[in-house]
Backbone as JSON Lines, residues from 0, in Angstrom:
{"i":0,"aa":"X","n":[23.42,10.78,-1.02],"ca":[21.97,10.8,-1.2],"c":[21.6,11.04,-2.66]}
{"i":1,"aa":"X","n":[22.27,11.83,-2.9],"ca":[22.14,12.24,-4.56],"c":[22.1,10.94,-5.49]}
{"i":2,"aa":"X","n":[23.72,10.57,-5.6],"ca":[23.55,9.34,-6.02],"c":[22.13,8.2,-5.86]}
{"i":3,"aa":"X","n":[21.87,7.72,-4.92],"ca":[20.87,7.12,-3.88],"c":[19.42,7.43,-4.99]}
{"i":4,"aa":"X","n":[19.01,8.81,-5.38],"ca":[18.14,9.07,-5.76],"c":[18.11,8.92,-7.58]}
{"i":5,"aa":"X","n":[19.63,9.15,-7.95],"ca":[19.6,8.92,-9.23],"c":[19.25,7.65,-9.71]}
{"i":6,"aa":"X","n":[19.52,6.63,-8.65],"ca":[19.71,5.37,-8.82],"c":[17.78,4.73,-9.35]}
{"i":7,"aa":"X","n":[17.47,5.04,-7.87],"ca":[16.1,5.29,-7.73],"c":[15.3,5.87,-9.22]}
{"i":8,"aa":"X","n":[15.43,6.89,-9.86],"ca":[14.98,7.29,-11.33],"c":[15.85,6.28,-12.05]}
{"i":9,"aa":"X","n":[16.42,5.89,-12.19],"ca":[17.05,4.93,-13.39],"c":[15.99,3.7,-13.14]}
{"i":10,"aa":"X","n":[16.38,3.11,-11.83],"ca":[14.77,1.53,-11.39],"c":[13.61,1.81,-11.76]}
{"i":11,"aa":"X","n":[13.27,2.95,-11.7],"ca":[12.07,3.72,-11.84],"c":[11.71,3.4,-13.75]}
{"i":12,"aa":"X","n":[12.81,4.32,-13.77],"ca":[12.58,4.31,-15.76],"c":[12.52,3.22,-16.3]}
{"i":13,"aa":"X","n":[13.56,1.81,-15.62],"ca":[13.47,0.65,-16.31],"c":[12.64,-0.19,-15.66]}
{"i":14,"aa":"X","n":[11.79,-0.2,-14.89],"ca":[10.55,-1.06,-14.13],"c":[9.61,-0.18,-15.17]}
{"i":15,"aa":"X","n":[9.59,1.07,-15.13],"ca":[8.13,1.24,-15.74],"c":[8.2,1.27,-17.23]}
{"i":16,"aa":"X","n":[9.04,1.21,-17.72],"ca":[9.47,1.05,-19.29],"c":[9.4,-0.54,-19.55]}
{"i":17,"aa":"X","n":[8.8,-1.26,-18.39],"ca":[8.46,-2.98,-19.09],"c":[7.14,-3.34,-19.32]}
{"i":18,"aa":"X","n":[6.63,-2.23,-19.1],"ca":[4.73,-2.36,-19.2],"c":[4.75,-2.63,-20.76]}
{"i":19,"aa":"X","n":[3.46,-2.61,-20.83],"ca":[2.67,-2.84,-22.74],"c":[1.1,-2.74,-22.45]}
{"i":20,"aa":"X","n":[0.93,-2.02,-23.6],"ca":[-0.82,-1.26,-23.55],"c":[-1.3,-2.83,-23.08]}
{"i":21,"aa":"X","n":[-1.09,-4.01,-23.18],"ca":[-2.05,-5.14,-23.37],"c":[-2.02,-5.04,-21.95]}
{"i":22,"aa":"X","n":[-0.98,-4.98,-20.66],"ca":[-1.01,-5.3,-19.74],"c":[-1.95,-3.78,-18.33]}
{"i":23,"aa":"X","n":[-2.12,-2.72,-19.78],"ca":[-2.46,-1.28,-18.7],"c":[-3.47,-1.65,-17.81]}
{"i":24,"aa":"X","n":[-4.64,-2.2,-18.87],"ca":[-5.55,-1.99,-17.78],"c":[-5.52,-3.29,-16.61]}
{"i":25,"aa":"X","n":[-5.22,-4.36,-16.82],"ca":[-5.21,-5.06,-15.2],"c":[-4.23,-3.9,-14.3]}
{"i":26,"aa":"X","n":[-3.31,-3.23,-14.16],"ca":[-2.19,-2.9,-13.37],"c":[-3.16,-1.66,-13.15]}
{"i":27,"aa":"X","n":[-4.49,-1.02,-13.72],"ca":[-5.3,0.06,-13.84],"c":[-5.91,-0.53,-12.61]}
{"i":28,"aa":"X","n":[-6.38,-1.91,-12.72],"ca":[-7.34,-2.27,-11.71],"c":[-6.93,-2.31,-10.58]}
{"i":29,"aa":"X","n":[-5.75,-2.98,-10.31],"ca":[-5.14,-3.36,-9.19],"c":[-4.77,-2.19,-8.37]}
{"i":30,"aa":"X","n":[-4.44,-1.06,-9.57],"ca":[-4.05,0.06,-8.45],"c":[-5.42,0.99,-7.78]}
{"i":31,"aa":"X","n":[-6.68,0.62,-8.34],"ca":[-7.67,1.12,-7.92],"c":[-8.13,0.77,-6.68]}
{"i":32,"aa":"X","n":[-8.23,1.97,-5.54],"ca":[-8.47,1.73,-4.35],"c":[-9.94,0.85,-3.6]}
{"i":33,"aa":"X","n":[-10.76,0.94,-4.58],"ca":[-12.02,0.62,-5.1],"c":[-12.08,-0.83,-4.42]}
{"i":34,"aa":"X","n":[-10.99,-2.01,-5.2],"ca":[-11.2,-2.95,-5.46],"c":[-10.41,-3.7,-4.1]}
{"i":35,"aa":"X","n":[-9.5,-2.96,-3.81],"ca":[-8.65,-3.24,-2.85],"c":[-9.32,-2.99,-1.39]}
{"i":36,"aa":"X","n":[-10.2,-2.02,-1.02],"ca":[-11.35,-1.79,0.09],"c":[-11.9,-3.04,-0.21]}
{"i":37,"aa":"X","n":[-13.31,-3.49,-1.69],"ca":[-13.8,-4.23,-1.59],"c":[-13.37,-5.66,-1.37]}
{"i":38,"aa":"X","n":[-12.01,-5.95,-1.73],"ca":[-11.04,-7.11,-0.84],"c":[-11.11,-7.21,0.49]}
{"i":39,"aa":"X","n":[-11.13,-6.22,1.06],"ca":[-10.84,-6.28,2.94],"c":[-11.93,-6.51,3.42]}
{"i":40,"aa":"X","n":[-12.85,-5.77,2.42],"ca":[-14.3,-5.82,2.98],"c":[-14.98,-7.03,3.35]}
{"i":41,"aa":"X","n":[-14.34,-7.96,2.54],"ca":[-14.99,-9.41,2.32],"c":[-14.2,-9.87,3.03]}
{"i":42,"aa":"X","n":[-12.95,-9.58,2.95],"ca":[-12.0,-10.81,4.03],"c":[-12.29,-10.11,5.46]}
{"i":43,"aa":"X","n":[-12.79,-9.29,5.89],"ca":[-13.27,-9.0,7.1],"c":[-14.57,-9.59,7.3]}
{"i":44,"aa":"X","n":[-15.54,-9.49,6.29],"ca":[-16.91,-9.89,7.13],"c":[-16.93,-11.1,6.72]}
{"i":45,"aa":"X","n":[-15.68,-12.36,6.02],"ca":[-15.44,-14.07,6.36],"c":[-15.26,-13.89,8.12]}
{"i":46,"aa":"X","n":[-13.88,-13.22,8.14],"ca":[-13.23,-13.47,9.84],"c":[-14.42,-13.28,11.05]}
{"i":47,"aa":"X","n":[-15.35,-12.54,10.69],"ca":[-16.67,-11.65,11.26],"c":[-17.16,-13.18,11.95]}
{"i":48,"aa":"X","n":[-17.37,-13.67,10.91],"ca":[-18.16,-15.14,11.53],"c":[-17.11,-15.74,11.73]}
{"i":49,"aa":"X","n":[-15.95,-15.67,12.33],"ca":[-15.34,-16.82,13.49],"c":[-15.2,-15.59,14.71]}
{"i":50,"aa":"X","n":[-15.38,-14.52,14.69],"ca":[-15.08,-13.52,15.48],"c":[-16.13,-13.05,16.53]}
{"i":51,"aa":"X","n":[-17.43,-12.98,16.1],"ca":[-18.2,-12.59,16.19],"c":[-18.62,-11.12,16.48]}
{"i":52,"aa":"X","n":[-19.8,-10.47,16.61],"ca":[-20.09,-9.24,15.9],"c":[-19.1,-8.55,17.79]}
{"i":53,"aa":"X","n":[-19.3,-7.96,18.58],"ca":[-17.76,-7.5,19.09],"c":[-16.87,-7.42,18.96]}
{"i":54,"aa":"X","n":[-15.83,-8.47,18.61],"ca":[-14.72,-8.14,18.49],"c":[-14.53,-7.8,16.45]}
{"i":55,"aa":"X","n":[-15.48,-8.12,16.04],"ca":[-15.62,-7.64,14.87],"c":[-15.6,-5.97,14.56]}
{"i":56,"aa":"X","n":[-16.65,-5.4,15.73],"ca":[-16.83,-3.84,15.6],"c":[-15.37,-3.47,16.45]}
{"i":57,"aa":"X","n":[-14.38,-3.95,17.44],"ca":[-13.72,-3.39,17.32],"c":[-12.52,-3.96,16.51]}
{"i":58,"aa":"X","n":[-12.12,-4.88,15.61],"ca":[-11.54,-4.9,14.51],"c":[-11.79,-3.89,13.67]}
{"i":59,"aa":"X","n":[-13.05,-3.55,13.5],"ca":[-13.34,-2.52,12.33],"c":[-12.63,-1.11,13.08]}
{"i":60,"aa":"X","n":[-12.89,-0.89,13.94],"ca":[-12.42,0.56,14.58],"c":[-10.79,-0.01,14.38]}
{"i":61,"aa":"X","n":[-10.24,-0.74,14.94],"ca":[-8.55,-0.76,15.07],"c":[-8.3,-0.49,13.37]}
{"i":62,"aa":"X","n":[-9.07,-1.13,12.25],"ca":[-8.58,-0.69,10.76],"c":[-8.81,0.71,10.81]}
{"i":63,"aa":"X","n":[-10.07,1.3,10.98],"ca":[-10.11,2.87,10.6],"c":[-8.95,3.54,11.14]}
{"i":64,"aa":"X","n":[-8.42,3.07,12.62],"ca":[-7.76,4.01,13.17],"c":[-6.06,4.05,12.33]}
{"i":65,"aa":"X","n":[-6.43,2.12,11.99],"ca":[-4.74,2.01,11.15],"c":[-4.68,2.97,10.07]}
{"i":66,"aa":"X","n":[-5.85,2.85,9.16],"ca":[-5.84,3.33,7.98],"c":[-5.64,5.29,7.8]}
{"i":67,"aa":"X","n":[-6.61,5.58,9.0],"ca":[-6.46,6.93,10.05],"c":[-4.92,7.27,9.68]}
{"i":68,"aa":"X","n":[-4.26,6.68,10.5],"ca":[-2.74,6.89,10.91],"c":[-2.05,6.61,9.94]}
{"i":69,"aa":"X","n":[-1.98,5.56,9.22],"ca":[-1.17,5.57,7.77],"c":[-0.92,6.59,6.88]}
{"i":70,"aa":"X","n":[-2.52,6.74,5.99],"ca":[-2.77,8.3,5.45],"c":[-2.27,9.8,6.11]}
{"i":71,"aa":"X","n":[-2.43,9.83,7.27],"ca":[-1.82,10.97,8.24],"c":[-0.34,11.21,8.21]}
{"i":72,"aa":"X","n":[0.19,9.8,8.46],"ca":[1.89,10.03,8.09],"c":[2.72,10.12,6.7]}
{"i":73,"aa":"X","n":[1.97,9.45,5.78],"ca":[2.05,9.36,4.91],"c":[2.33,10.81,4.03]}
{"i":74,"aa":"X","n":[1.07,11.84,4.75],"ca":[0.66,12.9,3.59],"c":[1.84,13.78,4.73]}
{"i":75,"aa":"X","n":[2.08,13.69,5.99],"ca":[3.27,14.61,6.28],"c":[4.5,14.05,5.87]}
{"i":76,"aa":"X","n":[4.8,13.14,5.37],"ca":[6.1,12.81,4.63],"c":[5.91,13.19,3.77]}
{"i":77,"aa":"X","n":[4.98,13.33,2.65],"ca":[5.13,14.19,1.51],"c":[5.03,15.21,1.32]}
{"i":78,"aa":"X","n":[4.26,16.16,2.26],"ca":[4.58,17.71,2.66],"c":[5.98,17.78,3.21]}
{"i":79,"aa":"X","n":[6.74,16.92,3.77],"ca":[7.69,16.98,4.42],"c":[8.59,16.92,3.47]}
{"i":80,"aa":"X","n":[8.83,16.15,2.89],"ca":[10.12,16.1,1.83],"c":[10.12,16.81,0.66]}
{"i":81,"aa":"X","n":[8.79,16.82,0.0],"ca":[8.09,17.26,-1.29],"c":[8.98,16.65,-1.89]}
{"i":82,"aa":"X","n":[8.96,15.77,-2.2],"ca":[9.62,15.14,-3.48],"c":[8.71,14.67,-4.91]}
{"i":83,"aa":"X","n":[8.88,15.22,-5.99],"ca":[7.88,15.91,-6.75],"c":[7.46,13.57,-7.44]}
{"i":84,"aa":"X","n":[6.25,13.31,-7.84],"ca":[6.27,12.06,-8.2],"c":[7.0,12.73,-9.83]}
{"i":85,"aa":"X","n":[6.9,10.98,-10.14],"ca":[7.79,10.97,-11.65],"c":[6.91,11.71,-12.47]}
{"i":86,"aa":"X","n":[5.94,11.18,-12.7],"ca":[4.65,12.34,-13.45],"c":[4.89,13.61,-13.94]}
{"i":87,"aa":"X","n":[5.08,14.42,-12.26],"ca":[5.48,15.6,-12.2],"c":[7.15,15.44,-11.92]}
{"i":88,"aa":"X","n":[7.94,15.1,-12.13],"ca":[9.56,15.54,-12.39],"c":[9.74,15.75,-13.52]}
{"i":89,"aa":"X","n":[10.47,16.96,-13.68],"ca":[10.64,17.44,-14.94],"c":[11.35,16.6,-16.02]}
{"i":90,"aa":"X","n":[12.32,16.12,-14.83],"ca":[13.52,15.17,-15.41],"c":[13.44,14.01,-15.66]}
{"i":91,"aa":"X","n":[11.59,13.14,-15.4],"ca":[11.92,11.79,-16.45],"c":[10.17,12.01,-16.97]}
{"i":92,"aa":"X","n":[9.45,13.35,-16.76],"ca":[8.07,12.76,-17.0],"c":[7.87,13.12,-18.56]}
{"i":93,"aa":"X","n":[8.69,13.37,-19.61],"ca":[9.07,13.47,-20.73],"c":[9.5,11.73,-21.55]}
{"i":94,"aa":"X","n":[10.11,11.46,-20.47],"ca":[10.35,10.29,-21.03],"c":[9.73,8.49,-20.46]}
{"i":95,"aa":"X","n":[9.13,8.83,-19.47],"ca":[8.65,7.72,-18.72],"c":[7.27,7.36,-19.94]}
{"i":96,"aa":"X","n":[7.14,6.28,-19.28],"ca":[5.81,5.45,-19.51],"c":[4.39,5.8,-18.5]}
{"i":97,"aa":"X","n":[3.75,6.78,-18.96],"ca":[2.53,7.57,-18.14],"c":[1.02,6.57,-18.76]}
{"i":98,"aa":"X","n":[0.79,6.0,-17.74],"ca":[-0.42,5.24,-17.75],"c":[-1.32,5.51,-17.25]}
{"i":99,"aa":"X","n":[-1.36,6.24,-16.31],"ca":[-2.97,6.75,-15.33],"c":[-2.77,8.18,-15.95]}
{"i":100,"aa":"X","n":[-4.07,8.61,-16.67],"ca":[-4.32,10.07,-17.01],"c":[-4.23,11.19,-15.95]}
{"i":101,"aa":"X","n":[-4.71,10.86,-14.92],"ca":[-4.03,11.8,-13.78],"c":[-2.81,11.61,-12.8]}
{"i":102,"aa":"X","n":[-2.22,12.46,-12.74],"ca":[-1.52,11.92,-11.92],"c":[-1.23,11.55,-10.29]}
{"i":103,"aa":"X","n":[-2.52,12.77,-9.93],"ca":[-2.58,12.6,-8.49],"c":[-1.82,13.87,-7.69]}
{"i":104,"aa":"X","n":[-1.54,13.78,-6.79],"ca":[-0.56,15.41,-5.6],"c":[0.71,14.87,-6.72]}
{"i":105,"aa":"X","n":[1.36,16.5,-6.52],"ca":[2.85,17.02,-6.91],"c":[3.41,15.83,-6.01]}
{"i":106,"aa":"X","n":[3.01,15.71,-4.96],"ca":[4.72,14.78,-4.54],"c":[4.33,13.59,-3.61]}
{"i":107,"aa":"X","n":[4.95,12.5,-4.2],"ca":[5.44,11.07,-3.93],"c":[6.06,10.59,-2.77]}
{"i":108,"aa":"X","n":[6.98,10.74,-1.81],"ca":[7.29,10.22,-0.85],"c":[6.42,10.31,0.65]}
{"i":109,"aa":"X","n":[6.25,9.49,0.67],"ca":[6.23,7.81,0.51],"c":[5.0,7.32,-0.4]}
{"i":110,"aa":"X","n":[4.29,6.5,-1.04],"ca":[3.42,5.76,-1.3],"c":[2.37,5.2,-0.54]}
{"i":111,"aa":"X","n":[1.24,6.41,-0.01],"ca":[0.37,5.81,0.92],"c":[-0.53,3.79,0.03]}
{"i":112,"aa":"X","n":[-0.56,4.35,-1.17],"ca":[-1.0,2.87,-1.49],"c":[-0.41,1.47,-0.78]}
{"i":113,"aa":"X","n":[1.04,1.7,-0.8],"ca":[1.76,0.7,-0.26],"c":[1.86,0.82,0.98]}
{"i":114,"aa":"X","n":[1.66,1.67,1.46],"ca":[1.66,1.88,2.99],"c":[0.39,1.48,3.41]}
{"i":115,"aa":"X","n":[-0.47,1.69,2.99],"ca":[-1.97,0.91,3.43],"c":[-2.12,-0.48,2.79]}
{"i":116,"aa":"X","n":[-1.6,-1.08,2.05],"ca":[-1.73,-2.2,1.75],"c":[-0.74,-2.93,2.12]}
{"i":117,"aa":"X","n":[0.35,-2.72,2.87],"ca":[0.93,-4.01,3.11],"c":[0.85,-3.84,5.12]}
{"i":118,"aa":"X","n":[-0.12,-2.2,5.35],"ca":[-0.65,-2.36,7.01],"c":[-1.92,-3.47,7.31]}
{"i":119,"aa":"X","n":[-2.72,-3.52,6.38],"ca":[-3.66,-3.86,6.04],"c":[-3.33,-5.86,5.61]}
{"i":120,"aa":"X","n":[-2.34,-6.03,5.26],"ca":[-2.16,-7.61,5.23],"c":[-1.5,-7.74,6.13]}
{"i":121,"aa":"X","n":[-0.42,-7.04,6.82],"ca":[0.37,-7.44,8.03],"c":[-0.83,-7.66,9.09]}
{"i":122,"aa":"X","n":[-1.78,-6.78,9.29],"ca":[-2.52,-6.45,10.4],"c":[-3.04,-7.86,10.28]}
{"i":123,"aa":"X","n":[-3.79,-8.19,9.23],"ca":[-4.7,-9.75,9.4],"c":[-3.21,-11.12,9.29]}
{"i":124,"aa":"X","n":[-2.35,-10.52,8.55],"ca":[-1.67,-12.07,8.68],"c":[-1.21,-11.83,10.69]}
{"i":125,"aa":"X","n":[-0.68,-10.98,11.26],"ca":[-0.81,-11.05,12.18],"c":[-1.92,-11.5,13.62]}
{"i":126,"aa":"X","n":[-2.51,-11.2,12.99],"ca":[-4.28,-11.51,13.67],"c":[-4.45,-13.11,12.92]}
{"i":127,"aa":"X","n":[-4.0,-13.23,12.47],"ca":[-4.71,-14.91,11.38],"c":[-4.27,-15.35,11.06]}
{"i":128,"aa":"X","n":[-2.85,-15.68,10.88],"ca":[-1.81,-16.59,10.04],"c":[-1.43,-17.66,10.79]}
{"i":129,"aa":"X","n":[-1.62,-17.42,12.28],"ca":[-1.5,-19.06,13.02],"c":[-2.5,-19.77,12.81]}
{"i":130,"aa":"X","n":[-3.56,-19.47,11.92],"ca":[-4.67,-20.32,12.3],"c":[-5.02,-21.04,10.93]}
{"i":131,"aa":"X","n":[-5.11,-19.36,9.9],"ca":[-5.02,-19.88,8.72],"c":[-4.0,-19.2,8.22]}
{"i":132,"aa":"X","n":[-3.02,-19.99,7.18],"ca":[-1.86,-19.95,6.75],"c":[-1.51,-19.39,5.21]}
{"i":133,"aa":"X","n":[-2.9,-19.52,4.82],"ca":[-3.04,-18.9,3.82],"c":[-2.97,-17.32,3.65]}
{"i":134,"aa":"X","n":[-3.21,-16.97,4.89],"ca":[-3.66,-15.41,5.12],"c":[-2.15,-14.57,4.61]}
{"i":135,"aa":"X","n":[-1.27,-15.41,4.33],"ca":[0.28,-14.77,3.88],"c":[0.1,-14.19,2.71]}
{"i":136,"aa":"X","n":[-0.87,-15.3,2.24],"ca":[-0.6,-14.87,0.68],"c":[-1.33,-12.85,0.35]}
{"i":137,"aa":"X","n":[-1.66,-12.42,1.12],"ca":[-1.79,-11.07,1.29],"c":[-0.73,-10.2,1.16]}
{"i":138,"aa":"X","n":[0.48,-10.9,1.37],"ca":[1.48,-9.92,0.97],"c":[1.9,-10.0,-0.57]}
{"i":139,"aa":"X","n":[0.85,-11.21,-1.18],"ca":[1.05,-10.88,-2.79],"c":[0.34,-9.84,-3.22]}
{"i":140,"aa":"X","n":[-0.92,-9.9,-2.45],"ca":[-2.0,-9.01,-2.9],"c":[-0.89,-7.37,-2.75]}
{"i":141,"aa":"X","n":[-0.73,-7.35,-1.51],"ca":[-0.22,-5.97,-1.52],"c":[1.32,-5.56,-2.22]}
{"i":142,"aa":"X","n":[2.0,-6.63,-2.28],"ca":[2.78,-6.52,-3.51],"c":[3.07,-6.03,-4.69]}
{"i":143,"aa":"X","n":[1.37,-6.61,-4.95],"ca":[1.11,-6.1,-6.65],"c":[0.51,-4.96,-6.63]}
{"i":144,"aa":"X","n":[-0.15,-4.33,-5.53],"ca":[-0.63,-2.58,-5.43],"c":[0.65,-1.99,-4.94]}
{"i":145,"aa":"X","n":[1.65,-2.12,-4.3],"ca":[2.78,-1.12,-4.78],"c":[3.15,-1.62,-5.8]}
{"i":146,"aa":"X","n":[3.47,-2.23,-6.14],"ca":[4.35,-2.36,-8.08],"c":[3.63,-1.29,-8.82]}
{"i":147,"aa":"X","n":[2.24,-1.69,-8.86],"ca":[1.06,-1.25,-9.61],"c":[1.22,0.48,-9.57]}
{"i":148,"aa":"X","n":[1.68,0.56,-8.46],"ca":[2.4,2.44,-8.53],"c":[3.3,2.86,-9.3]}
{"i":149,"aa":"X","n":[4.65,2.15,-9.57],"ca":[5.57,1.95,-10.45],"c":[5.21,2.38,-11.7]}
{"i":150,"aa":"X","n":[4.31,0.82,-12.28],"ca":[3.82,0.36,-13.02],"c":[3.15,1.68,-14.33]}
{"i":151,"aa":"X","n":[2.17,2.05,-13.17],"ca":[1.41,3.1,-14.2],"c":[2.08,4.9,-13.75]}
{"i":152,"aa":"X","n":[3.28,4.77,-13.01],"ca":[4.05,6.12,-13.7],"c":[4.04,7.33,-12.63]}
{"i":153,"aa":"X","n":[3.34,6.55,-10.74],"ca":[3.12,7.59,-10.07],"c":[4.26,7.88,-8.89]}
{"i":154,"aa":"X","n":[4.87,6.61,-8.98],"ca":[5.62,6.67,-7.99],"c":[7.05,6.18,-7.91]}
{"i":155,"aa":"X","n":[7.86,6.41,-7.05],"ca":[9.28,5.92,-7.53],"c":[9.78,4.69,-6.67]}
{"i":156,"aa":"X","n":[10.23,3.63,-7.01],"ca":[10.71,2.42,-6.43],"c":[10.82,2.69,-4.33]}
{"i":157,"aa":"X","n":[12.07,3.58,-4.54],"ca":[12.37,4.22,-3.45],"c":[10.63,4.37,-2.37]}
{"i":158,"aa":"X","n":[9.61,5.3,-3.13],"ca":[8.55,5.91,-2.54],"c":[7.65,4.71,-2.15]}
{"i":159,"aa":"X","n":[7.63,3.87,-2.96],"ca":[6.67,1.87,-2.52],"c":[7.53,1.21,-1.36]}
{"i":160,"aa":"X","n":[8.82,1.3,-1.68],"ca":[9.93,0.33,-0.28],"c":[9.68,1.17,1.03]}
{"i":161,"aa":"X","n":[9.89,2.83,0.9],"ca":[9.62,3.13,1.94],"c":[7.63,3.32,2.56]}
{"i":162,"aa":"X","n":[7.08,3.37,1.72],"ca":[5.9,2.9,2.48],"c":[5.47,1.56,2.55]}
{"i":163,"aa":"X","n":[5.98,-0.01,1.66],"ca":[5.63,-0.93,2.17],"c":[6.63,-1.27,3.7]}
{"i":164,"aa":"X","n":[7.48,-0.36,3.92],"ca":[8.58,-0.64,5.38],"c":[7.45,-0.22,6.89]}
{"i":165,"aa":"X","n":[6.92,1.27,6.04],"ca":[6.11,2.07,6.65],"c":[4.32,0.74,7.31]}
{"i":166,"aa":"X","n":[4.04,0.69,5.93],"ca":[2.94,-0.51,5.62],"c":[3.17,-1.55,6.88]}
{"i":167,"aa":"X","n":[4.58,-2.52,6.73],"ca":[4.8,-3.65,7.44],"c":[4.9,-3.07,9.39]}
{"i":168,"aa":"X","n":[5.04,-1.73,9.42],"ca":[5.51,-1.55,10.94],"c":[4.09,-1.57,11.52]}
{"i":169,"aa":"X","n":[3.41,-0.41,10.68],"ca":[1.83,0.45,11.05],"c":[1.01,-1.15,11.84]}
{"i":170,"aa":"X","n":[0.5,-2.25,10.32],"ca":[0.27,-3.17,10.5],"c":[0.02,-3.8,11.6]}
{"i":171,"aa":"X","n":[1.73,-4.2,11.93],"ca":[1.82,-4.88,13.13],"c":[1.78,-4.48,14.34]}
{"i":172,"aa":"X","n":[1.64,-2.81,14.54],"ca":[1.87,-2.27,15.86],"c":[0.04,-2.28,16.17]}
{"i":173,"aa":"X","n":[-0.56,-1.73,15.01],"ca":[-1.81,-1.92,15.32],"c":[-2.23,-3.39,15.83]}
{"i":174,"aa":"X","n":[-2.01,-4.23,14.86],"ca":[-2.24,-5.93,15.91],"c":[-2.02,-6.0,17.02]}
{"i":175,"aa":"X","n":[-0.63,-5.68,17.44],"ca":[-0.38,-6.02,18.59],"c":[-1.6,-4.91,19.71]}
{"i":176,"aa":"X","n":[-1.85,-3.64,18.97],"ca":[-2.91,-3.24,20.14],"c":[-3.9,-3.41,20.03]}
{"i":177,"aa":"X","n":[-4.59,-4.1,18.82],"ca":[-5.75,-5.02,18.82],"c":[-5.85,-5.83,20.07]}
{"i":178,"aa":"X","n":[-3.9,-6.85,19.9],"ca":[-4.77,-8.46,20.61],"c":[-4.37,-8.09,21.94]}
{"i":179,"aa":"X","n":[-3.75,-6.6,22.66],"ca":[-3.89,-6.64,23.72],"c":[-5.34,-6.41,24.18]}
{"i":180,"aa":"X","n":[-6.07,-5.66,23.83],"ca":[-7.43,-5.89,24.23],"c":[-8.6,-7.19,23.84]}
{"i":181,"aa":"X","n":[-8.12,-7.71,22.82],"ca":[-8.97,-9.17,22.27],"c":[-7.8,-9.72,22.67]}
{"i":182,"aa":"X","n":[-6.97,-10.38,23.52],"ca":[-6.06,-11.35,23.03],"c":[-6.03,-13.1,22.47]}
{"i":183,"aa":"X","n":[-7.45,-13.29,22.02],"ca":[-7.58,-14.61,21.25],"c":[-8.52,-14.18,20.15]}
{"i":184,"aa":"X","n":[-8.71,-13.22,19.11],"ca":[-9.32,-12.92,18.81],"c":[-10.04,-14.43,17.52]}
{"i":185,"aa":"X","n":[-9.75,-15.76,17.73],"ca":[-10.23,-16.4,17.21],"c":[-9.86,-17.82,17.69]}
């Protein structure tokens, strides 16, 4: 495990040691939760009008409850392990590349960002990808908000894989208890 984790701070140091001031602030934006709500927001109230307003209000409840449950497991894995983020480790936040002025909680495992963003594209490519095919491309979107953790210095490789793993399960378990109660939801 030891090993396992050293490995993890070395990916860490050399992923976030490839940034450059020119590139901070897009990877600023992307990791802002802000912009990433106002994404869903819109790609929910497109689906709204093939859905219509029912199965729309309970789409909206099945996200709160995903998003509910994500954050919930999320913050007991990091009370649970306390594994301190890079920020706060003594042992690389001297030498890392620190891009977000705050850093956020003492400890990192798992990455609720990535854990809500790749529940949050699984959930609709699951719900929508037979129909429209494009809806995949959501796992770029959420892609680039875990990197974007990396990126600006909060989180460790390890802490994004295990919440986009976390992200891809949440996702799909919620769909599936979406479309047992809608099961054509379009």
């Amino acid at each position: 495990m030891d090993t396992l984790l050293l490995w993890d701070k070395e990916l860490f140091l050399w992923l976030n040691g490839l940034g450059s001031n020119t590139f901070d602030s897009f990877w600023m934006l992307v990791t802002d939760k802000r912009y990433t709500i106002a994404f869903y927001a819109i790609l929910t109230a497109v689906m709204s009008k093939s859905l219509g307003w029912k199965n729309t209000l309970w789409m909206l409840l099945t996200i709160a409850l995903l998003i509910t449950f994500t954050d919930q497991v999320t913050n007991l894995f990091k009370n649970g392990f306390q594994r301190f983020r890079p920020c706060h480790d003594p042992e690389v936040m001297d030498i890392m590349r620190r891009v977000k002025p705050s850093c956020g909680g003492k400890y990192g495992y798992f990455s609720g960002h990535a854990s809500n963003s790749f529940a949050m594209a699984t959930f609709f490519i699951t719900l929508f990808a037979h129909r429209f095919k494009q809806m995949r491309l959501l796992f770029v979107v959420a892609a680039f908000v875990a990197y974007s953790r990396i990126y600006i210095g909060v989180h460790y490789p390890l802490d994004v894989l295990s919440g986009t793993l976390f992200g891809l399960f949440s996702g799909w378990l919620f769909a599936k208890i979406y479309l047992r109660f809608i099961p054509s939801p379009i």
